[in-house]
Backbone as CSV, one residue per row, in Angstrom:
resi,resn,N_x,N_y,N_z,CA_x,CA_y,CA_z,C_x,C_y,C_z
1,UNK,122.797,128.873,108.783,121.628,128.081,109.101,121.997,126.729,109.671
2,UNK,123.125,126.539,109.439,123.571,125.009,109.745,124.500,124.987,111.310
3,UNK,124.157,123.646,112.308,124.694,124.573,113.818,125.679,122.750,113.866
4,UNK,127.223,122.934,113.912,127.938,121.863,114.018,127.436,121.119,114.787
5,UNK,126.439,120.814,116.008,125.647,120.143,116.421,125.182,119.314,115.911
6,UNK,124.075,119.893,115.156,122.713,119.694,114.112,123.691,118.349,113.288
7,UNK,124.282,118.898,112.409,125.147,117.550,111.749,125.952,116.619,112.731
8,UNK,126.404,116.933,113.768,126.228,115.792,114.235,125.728,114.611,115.011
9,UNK,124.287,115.446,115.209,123.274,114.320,115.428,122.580,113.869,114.245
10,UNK,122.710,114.337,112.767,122.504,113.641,111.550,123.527,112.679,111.628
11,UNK,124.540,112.554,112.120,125.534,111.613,111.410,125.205,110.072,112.538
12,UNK,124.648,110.526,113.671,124.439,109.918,114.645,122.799,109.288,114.159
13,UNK,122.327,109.999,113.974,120.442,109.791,113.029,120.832,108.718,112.110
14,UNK,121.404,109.228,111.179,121.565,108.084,109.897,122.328,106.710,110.123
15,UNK,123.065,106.592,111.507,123.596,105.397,111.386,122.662,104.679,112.835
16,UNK,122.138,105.830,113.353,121.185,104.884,114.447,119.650,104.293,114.258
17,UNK,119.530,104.177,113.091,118.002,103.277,112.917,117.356,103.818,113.598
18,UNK,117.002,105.058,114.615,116.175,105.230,115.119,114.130,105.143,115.064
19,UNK,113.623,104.964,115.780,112.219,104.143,115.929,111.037,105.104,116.105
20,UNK,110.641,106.141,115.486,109.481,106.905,116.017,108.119,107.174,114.836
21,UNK,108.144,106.388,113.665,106.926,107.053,112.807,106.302,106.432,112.193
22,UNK,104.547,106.284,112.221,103.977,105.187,111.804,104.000,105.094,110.665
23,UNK,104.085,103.646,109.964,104.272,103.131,108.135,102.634,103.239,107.501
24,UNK,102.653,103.504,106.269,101.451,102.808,105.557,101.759,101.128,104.992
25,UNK,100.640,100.643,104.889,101.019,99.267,104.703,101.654,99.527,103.464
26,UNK,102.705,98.287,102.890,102.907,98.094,101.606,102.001,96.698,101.014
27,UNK,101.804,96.906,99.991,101.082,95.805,99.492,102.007,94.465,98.954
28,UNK,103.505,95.005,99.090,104.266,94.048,97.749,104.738,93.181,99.321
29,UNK,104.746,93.136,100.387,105.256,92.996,101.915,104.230,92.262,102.038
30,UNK,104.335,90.603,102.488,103.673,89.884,103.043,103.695,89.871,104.428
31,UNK,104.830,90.255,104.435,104.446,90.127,106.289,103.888,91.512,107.198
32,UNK,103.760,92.489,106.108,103.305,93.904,106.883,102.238,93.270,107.809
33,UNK,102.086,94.429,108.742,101.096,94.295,109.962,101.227,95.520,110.470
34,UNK,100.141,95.890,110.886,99.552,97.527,111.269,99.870,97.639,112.842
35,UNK,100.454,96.218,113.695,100.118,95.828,115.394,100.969,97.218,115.560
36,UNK,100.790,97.775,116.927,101.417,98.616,117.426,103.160,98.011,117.296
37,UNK,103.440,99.175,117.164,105.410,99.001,117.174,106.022,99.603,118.778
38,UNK,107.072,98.999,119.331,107.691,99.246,120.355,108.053,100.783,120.453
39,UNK,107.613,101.199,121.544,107.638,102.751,121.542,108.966,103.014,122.171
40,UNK,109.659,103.766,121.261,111.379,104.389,122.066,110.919,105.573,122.787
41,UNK,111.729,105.516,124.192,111.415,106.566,124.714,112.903,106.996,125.250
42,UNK,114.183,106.364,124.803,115.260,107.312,124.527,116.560,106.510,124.302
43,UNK,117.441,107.297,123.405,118.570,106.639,122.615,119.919,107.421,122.927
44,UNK,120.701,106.126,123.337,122.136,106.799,123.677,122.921,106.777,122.770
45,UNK,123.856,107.585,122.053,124.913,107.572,121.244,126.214,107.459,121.708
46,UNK,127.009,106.175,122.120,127.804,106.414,122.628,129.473,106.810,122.727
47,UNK,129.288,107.090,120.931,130.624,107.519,120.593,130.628,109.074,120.970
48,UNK,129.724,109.370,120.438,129.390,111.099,120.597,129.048,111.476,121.702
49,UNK,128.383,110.753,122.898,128.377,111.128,124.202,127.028,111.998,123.935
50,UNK,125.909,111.700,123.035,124.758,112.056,123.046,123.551,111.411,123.455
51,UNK,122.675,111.918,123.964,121.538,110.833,124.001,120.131,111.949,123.029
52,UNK,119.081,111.281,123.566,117.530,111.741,122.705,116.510,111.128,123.462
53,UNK,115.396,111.898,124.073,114.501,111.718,124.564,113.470,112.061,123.732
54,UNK,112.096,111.610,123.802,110.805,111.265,123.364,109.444,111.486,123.858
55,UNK,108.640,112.104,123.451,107.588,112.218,123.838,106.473,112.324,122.427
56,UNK,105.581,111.792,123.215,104.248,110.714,122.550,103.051,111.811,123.014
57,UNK,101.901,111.509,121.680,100.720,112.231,122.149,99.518,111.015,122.782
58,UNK,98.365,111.087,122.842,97.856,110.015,123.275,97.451,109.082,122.289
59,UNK,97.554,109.540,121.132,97.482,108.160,120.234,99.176,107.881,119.539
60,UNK,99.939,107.848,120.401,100.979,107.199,119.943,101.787,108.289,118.818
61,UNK,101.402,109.415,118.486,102.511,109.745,117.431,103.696,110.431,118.460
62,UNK,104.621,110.520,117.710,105.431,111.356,118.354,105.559,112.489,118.099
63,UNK,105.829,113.407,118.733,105.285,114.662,118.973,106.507,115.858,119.414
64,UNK,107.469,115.472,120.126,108.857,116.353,120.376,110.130,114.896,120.770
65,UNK,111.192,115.543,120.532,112.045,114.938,120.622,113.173,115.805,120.737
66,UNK,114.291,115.142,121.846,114.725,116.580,122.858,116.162,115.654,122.625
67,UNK,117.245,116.563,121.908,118.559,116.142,121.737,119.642,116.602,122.396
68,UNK,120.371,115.897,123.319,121.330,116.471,124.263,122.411,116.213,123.847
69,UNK,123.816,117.287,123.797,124.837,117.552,123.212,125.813,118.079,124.101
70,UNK,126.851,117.756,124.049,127.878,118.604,124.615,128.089,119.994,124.231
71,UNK,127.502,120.344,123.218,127.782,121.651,122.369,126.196,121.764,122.929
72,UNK,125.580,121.276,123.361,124.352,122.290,123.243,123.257,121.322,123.160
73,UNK,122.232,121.688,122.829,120.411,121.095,122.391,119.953,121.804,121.362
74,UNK,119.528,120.314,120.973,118.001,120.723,119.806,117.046,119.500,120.309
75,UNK,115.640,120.724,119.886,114.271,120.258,120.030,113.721,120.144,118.745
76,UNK,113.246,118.901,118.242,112.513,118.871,116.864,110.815,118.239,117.749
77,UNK,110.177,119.341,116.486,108.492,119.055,116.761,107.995,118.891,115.446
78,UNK,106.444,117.377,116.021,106.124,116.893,114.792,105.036,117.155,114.583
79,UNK,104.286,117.568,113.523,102.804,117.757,113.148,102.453,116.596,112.344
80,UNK,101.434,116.351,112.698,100.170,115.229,111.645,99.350,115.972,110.691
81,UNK,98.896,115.004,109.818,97.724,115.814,108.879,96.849,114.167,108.690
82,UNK,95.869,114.098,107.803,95.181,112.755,107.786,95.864,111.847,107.227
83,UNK,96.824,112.000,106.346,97.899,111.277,105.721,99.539,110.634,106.443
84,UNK,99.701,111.524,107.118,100.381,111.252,108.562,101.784,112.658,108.333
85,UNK,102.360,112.440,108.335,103.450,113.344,108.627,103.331,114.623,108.029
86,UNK,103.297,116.012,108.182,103.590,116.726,107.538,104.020,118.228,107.824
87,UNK,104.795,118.016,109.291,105.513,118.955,109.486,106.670,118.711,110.465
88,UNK,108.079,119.260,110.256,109.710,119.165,111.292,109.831,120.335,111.134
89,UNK,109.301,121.022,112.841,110.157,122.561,113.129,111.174,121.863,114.290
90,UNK,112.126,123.011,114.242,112.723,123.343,115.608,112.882,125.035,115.911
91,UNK,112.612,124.936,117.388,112.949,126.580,117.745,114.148,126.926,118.154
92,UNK,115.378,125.498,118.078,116.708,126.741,117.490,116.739,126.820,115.855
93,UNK,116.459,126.774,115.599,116.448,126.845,113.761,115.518,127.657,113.135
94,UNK,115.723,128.433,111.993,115.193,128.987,111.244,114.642,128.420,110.114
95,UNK,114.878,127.196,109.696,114.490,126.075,108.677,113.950,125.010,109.207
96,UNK,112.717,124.362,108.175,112.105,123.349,108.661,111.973,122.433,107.153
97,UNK,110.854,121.725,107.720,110.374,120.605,106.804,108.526,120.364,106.647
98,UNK,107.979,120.505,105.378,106.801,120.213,105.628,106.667,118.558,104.096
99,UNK,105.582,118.323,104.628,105.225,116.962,103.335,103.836,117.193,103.008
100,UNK,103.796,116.757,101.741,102.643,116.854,101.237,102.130,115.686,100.270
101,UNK,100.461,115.424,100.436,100.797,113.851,99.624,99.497,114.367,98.823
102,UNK,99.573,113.407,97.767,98.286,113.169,96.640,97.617,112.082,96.936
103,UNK,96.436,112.003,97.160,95.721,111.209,96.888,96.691,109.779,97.457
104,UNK,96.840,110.217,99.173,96.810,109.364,100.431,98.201,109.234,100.307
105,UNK,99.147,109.366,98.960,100.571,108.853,98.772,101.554,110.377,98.648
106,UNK,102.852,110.132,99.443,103.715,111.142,99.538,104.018,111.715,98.626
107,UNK,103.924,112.858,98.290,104.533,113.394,96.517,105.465,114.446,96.762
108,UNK,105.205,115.471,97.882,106.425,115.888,98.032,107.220,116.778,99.387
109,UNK,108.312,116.874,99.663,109.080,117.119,101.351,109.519,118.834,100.537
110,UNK,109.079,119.901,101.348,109.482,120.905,100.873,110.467,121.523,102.163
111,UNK,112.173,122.050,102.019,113.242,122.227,102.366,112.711,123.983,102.912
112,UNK,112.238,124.371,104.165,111.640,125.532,104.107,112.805,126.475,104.715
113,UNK,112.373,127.691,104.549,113.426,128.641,105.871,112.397,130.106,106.023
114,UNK,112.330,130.162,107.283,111.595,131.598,107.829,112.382,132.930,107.015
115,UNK,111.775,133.541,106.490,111.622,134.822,105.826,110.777,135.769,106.209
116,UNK,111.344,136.707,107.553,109.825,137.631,107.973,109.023,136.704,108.813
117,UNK,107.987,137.291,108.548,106.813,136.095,108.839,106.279,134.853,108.538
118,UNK,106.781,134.593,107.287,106.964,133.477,106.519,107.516,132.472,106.185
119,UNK,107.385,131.610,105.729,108.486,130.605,105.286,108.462,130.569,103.772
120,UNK,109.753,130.478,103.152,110.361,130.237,101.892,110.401,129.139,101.625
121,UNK,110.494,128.458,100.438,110.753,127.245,99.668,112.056,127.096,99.224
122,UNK,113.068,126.758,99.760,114.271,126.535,98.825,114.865,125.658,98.224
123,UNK,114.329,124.321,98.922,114.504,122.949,98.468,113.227,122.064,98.066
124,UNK,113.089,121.108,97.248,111.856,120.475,97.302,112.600,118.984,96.466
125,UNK,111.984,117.854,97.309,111.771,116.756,96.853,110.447,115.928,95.919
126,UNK,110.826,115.832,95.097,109.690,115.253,94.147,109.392,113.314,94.037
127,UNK,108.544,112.880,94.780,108.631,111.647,94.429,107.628,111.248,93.422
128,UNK,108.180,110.046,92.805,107.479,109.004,92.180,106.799,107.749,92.136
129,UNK,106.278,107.111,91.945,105.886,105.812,92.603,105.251,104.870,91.125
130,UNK,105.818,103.840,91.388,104.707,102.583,90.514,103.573,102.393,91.027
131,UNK,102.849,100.983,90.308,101.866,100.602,90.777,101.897,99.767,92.123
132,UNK,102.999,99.714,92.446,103.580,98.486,93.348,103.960,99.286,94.495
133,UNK,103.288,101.072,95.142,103.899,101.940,95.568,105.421,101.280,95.861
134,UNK,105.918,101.369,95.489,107.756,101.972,95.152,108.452,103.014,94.694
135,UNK,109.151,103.735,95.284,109.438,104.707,94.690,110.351,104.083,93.316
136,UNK,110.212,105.602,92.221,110.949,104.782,91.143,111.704,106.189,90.949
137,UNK,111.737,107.326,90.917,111.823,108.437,91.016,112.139,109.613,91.738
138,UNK,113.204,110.153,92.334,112.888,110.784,93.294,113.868,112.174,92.730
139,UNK,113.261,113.207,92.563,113.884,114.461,91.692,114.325,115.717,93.149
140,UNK,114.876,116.468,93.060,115.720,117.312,93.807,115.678,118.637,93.091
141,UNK,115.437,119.864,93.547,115.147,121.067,93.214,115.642,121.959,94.167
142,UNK,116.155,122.965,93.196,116.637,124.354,94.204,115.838,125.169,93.957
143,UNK,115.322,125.935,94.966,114.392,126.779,94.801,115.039,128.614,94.785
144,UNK,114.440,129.350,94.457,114.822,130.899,94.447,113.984,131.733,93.784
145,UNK,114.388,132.923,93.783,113.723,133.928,93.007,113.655,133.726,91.725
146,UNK,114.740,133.723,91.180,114.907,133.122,89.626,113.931,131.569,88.739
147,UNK,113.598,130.722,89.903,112.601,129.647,89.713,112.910,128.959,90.272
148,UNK,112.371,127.507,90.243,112.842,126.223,89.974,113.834,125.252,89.248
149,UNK,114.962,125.242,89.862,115.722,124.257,88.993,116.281,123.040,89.603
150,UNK,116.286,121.809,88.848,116.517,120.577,88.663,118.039,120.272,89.303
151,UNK,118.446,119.770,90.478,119.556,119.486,90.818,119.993,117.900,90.710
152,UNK,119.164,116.890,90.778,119.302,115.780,90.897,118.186,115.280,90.725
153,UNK,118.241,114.002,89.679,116.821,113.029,89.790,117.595,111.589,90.139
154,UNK,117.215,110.933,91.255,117.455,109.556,91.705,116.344,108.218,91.149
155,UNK,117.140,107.090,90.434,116.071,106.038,89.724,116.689,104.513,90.630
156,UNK,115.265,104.341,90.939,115.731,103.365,92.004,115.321,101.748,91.338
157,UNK,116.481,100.360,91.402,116.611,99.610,91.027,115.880,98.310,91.901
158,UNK,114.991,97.769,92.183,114.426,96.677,93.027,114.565,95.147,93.376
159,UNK,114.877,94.438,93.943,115.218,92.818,93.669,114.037,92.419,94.871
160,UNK,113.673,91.695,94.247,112.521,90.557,95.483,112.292,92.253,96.399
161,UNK,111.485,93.122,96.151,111.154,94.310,96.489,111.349,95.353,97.271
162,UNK,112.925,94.970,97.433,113.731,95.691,98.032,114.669,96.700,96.884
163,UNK,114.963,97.663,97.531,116.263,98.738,96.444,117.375,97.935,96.991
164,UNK,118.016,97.760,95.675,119.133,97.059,95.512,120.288,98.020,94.797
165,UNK,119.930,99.252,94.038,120.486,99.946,93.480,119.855,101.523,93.272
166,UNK,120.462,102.492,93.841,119.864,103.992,93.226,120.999,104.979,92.802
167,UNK,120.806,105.411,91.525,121.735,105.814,90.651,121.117,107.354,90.764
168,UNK,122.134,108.054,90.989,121.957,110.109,90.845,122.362,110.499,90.118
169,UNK,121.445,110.832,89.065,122.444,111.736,87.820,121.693,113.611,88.281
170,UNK,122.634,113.838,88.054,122.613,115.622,87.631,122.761,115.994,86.061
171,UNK,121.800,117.029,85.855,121.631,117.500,84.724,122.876,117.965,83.723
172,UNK,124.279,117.992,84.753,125.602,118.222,83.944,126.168,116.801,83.453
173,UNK,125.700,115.887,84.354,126.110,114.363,83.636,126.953,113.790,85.118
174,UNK,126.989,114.194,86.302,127.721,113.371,87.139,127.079,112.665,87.943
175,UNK,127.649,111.680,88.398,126.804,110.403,88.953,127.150,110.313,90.118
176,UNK,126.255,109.636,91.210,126.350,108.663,92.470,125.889,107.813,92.394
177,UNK,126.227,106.102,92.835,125.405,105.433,93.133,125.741,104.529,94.139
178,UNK,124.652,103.958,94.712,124.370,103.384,96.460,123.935,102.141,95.578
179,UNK,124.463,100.907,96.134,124.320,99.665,96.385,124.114,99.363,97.480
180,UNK,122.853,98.822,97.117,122.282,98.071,99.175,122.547,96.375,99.122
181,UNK,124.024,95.938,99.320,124.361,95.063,98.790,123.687,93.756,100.231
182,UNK,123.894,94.063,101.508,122.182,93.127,102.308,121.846,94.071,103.425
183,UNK,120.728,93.401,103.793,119.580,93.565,104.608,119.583,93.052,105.642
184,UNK,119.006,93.720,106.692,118.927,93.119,108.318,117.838,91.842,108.202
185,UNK,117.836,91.319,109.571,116.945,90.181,109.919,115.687,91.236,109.986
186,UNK,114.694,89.894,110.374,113.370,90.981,110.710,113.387,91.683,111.297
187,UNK,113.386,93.423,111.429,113.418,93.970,112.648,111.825,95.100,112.393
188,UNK,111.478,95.548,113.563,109.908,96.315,113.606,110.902,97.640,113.990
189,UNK,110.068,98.492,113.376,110.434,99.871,113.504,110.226,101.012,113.199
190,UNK,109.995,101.948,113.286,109.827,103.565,112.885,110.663,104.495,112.164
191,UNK,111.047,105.106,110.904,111.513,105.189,109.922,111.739,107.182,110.768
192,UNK,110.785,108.149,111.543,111.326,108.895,111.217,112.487,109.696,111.442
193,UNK,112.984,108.711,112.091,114.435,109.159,112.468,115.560,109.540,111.345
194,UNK,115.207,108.630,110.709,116.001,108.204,109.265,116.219,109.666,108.620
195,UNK,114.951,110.633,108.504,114.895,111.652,108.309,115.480,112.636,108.409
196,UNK,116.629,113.114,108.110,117.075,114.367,108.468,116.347,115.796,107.987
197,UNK,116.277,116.955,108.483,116.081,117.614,108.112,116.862,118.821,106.936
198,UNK,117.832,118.269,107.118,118.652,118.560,105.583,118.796,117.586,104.826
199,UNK,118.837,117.851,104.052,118.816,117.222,102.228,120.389,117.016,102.058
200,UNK,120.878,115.918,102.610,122.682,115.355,102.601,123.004,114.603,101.354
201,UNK,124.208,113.802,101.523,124.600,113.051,100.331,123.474,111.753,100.353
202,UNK,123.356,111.307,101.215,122.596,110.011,101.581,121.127,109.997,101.763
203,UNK,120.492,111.028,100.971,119.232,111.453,101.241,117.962,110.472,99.976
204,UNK,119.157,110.004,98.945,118.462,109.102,97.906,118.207,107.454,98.752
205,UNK,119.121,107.064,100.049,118.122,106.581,100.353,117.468,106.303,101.494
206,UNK,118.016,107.247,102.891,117.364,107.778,103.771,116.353,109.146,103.654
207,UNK,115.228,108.781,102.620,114.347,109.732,102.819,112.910,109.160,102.998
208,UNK,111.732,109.754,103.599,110.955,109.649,104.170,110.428,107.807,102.986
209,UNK,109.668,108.164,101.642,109.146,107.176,100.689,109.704,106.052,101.199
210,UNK,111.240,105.903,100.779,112.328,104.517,101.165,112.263,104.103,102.454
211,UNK,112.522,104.899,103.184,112.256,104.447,104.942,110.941,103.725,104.792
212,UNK,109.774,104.650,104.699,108.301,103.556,104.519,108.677,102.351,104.289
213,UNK,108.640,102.257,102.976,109.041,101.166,102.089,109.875,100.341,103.098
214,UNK,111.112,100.301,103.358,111.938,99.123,104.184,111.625,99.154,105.165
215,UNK,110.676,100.148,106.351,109.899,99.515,107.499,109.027,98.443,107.103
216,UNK,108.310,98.724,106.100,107.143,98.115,105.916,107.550,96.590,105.471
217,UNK,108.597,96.180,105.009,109.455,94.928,104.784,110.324,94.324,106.062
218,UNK,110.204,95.321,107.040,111.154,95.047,108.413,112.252,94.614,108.340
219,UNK,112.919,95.733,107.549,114.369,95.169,106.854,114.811,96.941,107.824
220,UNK,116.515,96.924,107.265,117.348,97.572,107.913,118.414,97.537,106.901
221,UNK,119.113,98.416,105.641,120.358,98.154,105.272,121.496,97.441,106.344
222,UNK,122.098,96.621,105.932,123.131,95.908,106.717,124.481,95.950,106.140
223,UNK,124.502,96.378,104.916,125.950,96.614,103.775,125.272,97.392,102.606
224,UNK,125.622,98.824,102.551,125.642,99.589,101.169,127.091,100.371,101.227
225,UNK,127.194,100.469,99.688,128.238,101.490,99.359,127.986,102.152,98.631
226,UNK,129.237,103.353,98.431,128.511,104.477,97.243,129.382,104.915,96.903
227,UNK,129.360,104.605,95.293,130.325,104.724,94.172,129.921,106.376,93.670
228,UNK,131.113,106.817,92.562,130.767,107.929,92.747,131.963,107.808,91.185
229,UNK,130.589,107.966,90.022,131.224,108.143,88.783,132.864,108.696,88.003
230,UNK,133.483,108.164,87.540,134.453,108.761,87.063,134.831,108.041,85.295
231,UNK,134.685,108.726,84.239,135.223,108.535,83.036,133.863,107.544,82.554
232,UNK,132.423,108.006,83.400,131.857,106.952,83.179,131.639,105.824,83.765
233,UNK,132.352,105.331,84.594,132.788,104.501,85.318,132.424,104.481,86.822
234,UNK,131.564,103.733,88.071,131.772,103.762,89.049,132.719,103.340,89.962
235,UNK,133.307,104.200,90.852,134.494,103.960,91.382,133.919,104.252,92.964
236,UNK,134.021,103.121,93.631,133.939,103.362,95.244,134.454,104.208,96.129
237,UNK,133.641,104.339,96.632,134.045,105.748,97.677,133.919,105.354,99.070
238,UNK,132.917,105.288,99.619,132.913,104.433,101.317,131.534,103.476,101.312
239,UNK,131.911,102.825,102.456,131.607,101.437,102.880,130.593,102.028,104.244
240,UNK,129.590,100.931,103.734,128.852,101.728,105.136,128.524,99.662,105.714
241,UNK,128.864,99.411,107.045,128.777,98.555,107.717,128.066,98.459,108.800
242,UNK,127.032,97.411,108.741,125.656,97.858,110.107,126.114,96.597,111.139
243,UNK,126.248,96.612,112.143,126.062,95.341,112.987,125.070,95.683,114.590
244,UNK,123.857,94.731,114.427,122.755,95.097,114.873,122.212,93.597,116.023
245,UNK,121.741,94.277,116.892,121.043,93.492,118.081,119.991,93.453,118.036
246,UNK,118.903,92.689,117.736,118.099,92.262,117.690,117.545,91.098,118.110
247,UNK,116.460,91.419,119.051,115.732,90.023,120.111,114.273,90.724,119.893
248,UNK,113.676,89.506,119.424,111.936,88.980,119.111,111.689,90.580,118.490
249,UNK,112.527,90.957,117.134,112.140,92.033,116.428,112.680,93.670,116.831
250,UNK,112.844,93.272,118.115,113.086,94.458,118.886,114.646,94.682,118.610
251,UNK,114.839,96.070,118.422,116.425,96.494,118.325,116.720,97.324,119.322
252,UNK,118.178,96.412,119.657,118.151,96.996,121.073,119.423,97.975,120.648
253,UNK,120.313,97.539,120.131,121.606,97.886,119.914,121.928,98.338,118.207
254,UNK,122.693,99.028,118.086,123.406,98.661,116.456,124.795,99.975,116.680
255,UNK,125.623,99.060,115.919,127.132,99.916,115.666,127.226,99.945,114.341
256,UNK,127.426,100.999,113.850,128.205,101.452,112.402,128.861,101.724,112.540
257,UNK,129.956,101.245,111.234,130.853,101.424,110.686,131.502,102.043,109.274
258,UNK,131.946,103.370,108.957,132.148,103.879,107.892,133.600,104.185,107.489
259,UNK,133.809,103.536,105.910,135.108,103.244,106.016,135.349,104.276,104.554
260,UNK,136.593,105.109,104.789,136.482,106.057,103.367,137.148,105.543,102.561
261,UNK,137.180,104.846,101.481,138.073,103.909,100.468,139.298,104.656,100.000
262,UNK,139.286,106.013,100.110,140.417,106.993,99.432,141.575,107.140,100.742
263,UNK,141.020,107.589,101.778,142.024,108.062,102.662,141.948,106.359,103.527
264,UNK,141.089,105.589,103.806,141.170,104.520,104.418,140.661,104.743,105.625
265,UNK,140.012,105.972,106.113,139.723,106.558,107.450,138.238,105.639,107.864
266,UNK,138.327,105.458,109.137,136.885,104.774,109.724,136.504,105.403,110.731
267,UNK,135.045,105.623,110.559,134.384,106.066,111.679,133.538,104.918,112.004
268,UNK,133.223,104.854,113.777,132.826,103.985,113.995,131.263,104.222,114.800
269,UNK,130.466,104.100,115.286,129.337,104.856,116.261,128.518,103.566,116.939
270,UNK,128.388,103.183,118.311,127.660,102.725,118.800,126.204,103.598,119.363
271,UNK,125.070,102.868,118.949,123.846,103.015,119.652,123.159,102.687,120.026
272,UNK,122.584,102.882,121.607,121.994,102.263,122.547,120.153,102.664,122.614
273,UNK,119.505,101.457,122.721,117.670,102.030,122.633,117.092,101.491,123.892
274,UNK,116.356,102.418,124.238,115.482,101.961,125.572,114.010,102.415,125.209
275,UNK,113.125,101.481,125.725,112.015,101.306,125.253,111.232,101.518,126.527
């Protein structure tokens, strides 16, 4: 189900901030504002020698998005519902993504795959929220014949109303945790890029809720890392480093940098936005 492509325009997704999906306001965000956001209409990757084109319906959602590869293409398509997001197909893929919310707020991203005529459930994300919509909660499930079971619940830590800390325990007792140690300048932007359609290591805090949430603050991680339990103990694992261009909100540019603390290996990725 998985096409060496596909991951590596996730790896290219998660470090390019990309700009395409409208926020709900947050209430804890003084500076939210509903004004229209700068519409991307295509992004170069220039380590990978990829780009991504865009297309818009007439009220602004986005609607397909067309990924060019040396290995090949993918097409991802987006559906609305009154709540806003709630469907990622593609027609090279046999797996998708649908969302579903309660009472106007996201509750949950179900991990699908075509069966027959149908689609299966095999993954599902469970969120949580305070009164302060924040996520506080975010649970992980494998799905099958046999039932539902519990793979991961993520508890997320807040400072001046940002995640500052999200800790992963699994039901056997092993841990991850992501420190979002700072934050970009103001930047305006569209979160659903952030999105992958697989459920990765980095999904506690590139997933749909959190993206909201730090659009809606016009923030951007700029330094997290992610430790990764031992004897009890968190012990660092890699370094994730943002350095970002930004003029009157607008992001034009950003390079990441990922550094593996064990082997010392760095990957690096520049990405280019045209509006």
């Amino acid at each position: 189900m998985k096409m060496k492509n596909q991951k590596q325009i996730f790896y290219a997704a998660t470090c390019a901030m990309g700009l395409v999906f409208g926020c709900q306001e947050d209430v804890q965000n003084p500076t939210a504002q509903l004004s229209p956001l700068p519409q991307l209409k295509r992004m170069e990757w220039l380590t990978l020698g990829q780009t991504a084109t865009f297309s818009y319906a007439a009220d602004g959602t986005l609607r397909t998005a067309h990924y060019q590869h040396a290995a090949g293409t993918i097409d991802r398509e987006y559906t609305y519902g009154v709540d806003g997001l709630i469907g990622i197909t593609s027609p090279q893929s046999l797996a998708g993504n649908s969302f579903e919310y309660t009472a106007g707020r996201l509750s949950k991203m179900k991990r699908t795959v075509k069966d027959g005529a149908a689609y299966r459930v095999y993954q599902i994300l469970d969120y949580t929220f305070n009164a302060h919509q924040q996520l506080t909660q975010l649970r992980l499930y494998k799905n099958n014949s046999s039932g539902t079971e519990l793979l991961y619940t993520s508890t997320y830590t807040y400072i001046s109303g940002l995640p500052a800390q999200i800790e992963t325990t699994s039901p056997t007792g092993s841990k991850l945790l992501i420190k979002i140690e700072q934050y970009s300048d103001e930047v305006r932007y569209d979160p659903i890029h952030f999105v992958d359609p697989e459920v990765n290591q980095l999904y506690p805090l590139y997933n749909l809720a959190t993206l909201r949430h730090l659009a809606n603050w016009k923030k951007l991680p700029l330094l997290f890392k992610l430790y990764r339990y031992h004897q009890n103990q968190p012990v660092l694992e890699k370094t994730y480093e943002f350095d970002y261009t930004i003029i009157n909100g607008k992001l034009l540019q950003q390079r990441c940098r990922i550094t593996d603390v064990e082997t010392s290996a760095i990957s690096e990725l520049q990405t280019i936005y045209h509006y």
